[in-house]
C-alpha positions in Angstrom: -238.4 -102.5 -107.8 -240.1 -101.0 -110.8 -239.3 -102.1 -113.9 -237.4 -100.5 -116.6 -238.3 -100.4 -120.4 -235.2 -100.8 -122.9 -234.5 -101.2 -126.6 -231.8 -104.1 -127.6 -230.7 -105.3 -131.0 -229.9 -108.9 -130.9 -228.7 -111.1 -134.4 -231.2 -112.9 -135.6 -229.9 -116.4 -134.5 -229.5 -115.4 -130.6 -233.2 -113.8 -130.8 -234.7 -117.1 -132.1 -232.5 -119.4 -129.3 -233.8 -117.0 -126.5 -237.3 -117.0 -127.9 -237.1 -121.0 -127.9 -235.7 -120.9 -124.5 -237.8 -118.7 -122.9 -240.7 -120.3 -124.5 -239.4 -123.9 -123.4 -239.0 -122.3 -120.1 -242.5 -120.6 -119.7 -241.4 -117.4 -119.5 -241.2 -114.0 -120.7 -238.3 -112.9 -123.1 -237.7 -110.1 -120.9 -237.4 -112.4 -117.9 -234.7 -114.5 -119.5 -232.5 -111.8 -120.8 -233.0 -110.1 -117.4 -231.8 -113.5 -115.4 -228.8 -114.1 -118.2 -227.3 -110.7 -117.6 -227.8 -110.5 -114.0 -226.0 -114.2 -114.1 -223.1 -112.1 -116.3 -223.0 -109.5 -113.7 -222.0 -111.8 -111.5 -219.6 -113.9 -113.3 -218.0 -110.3 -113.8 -217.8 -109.5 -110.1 -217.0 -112.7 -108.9 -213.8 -112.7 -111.7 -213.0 -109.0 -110.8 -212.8 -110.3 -106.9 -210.3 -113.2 -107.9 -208.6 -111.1 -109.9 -207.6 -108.6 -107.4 -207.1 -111.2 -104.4 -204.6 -112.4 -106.8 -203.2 -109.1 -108.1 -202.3 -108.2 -104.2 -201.2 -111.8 -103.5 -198.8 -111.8 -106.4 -195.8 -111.4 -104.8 -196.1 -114.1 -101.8 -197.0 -113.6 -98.5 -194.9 -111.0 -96.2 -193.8 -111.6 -92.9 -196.7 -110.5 -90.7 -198.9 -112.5 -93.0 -196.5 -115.8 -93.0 -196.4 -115.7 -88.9 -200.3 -114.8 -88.4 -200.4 -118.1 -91.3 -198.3 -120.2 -88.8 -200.0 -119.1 -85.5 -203.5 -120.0 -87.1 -202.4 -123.4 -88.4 -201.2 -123.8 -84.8 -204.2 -122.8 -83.3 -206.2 -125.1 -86.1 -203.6 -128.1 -85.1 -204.3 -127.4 -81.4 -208.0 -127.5 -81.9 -208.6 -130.5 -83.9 -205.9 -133.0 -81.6 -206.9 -136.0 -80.8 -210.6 -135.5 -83.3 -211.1 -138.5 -85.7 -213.0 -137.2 -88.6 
């Protein structure tokens, strides 16, 4: 994928701990600041999936979902008889 130039202003105490890093690290400044905010990106997503598995699980479980819960620990229970772990 080809690379994309950009222009970023950083405080002058964050620029000289990533030029420390990245020069500790044998890399490129570029390289680092690319791999910290695709490591951000993620972090976002992964908080943005929690957060809305836990917005639509708010309220509890409803019925359907409470039986299908009970038939699949049954199932689980069924499978696993009579196995020593």
């Amino acid at each position: 994928m080809p690379a994309v130039k950009m222009a970023i202003s950083l405080q002058e105490p964050l620029y000289r701990k990533a030029k420390s890093l990245a020069r500790k690290m044998r890399i490129p400044r570029s390289r680092l600041i690319a791999e910290a905010l695709e490591e951000y990106l993620r972090k976002r997503e992964t908080q943005a999936l929690v957060d809305s598995l836990n917005e639509a699980y708010a309220n509890g479980l409803d019925e359907d979902d409470r039986r299908m819960l009970e038939s699949m620990r049954r199932l689980q229970a069924k499978r696993t008889e009579g196995d020593e772990w």
